[in-house]
N, C-alpha and C positions, 0 to 999 in steps of 0.2 A: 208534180214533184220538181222543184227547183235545184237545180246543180249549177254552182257557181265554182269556178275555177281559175286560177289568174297562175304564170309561170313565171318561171325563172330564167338568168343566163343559167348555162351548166355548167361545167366543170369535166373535167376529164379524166378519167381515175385509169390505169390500167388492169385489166380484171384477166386476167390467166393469159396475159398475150395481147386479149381484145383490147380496145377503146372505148368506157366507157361514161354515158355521160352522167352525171351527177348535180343536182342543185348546189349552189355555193356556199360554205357554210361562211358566218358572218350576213348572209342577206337574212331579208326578213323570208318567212315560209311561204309556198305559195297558199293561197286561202281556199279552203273548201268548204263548201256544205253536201252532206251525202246522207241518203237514208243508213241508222242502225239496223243490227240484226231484229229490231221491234218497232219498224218504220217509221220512226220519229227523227228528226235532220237533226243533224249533229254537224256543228262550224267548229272549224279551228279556232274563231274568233270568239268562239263559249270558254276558252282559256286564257283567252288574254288578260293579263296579271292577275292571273288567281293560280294558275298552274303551268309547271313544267309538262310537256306532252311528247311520249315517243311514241312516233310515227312508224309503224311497221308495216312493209310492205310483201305478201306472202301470196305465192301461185294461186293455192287450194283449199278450200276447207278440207277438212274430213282426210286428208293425204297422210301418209304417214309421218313426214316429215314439218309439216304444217300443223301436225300434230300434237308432237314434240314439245317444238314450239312454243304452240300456244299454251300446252298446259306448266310447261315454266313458268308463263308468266302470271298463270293462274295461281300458282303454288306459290308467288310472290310478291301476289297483290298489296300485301298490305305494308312489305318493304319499299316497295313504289310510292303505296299512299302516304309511308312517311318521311320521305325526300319529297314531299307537295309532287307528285307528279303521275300522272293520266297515262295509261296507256290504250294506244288506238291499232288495232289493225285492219290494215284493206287489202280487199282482196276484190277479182271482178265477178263474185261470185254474186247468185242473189241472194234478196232479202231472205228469202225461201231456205236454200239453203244453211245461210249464215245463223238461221234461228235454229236449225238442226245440229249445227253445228256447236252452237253454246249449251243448246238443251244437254245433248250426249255427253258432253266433257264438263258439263258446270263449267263454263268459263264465268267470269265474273269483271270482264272489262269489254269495252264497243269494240267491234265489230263492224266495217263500213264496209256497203257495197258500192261498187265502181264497175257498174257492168261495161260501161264503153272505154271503161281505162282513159280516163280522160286525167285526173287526177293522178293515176301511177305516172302516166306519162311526164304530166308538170312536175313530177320529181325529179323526174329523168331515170325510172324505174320500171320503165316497158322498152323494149329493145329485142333484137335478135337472139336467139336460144338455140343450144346446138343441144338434140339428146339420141343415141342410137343411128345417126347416121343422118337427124332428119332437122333440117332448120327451120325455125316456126317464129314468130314472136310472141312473147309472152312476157312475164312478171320476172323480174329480178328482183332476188329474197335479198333485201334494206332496210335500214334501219334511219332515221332520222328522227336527233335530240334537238327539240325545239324549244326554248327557253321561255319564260315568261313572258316576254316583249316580242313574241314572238320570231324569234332570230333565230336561225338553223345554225346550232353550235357542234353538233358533232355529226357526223353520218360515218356509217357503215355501212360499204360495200359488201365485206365478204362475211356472210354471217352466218355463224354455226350454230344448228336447229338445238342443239343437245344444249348447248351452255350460254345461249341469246340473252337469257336474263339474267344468267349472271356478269356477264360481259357488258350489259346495257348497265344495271346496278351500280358496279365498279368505276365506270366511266363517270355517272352521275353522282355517284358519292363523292369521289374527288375532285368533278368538276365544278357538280351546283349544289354539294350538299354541305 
């Protein structure tokens, strides 16, 4: 299984206080190849000029909050399909997982696994986490609008599980649609 992965400068967002980094929008994306939730590799470069692609970057499957989420965007597949644009989520979970995880919720968009967070990271979407007193690193919940020509046109930091797709939608409707 081949994983290719290429970064970015980052960017610096402030996220509650912190210092956070970010890929720069205006660059091109960093490029991956990752297995889906049905082991088959899936490149950011399978959308170049055919589709707009957001990038979403999420802790856990099966969480309650990852959830959420995801089944917004389930629920909004075909508002997506008709702004021409893909939705991807990764997570460091496995393949394993990730199939249980579409099975139970009918999702209906990929799912990528990044078990070594090699690719969250080239977002600049693995970092320090503070939860109940304990600091760990993990996944920082992102969003990244990647445009046709592959160009990181919009990111979000701070992203709210309950209304991600509508929030992603809006932005895309007025920005590429």
């Amino acid at each position: 299984m081949g994983k290719v992965c290429y970064s970015l400068p980052l960017i610096y967002i402030h996220s509650k206080g912190d210092l956070v980094a970010f890929s720069i929008v205006g660059d091109e994306a960093p490029s991956f190849t990752l297995s889906n939730q049905r082991g088959e590799m899936v490149s950011l470069s399978d959308f170049q000029g055919k589709k707009n692609v957001v990038v979403y970057f999420y802790p856990k499957a099966m969480t309650p909050g990852c959830t959420v989420q995801a089944c917004g965007i389930r629920d909004s597949y075909s508002e997506f399909n008709d702004l021409d644009t893909v939705v991807i989520g990764v997570s460091p979970d496995s393949v394993t997982r990730l199939v249980k995880f579409e099975d139970k919720q009918e999702l209906n968009f990929i799912l990528l696994s990044d078990e070594d967070h090699s690719v969250i990271e080239s977002y600049g979407a693995w970092d320090l986490k503070k939860f109940m007193g304990r600091e760990y690193m993990g996944v920082l919940r992102s969003t990244f609008i990647v445009d046709k020509q592959s160009k990181i046109v919009h990111v979000m930091a701070k992203v709210k599980t309950k209304s991600h797709h509508e929030d992603t939608l809006d932005w895309i409707k007025q920005n590429l649609g």
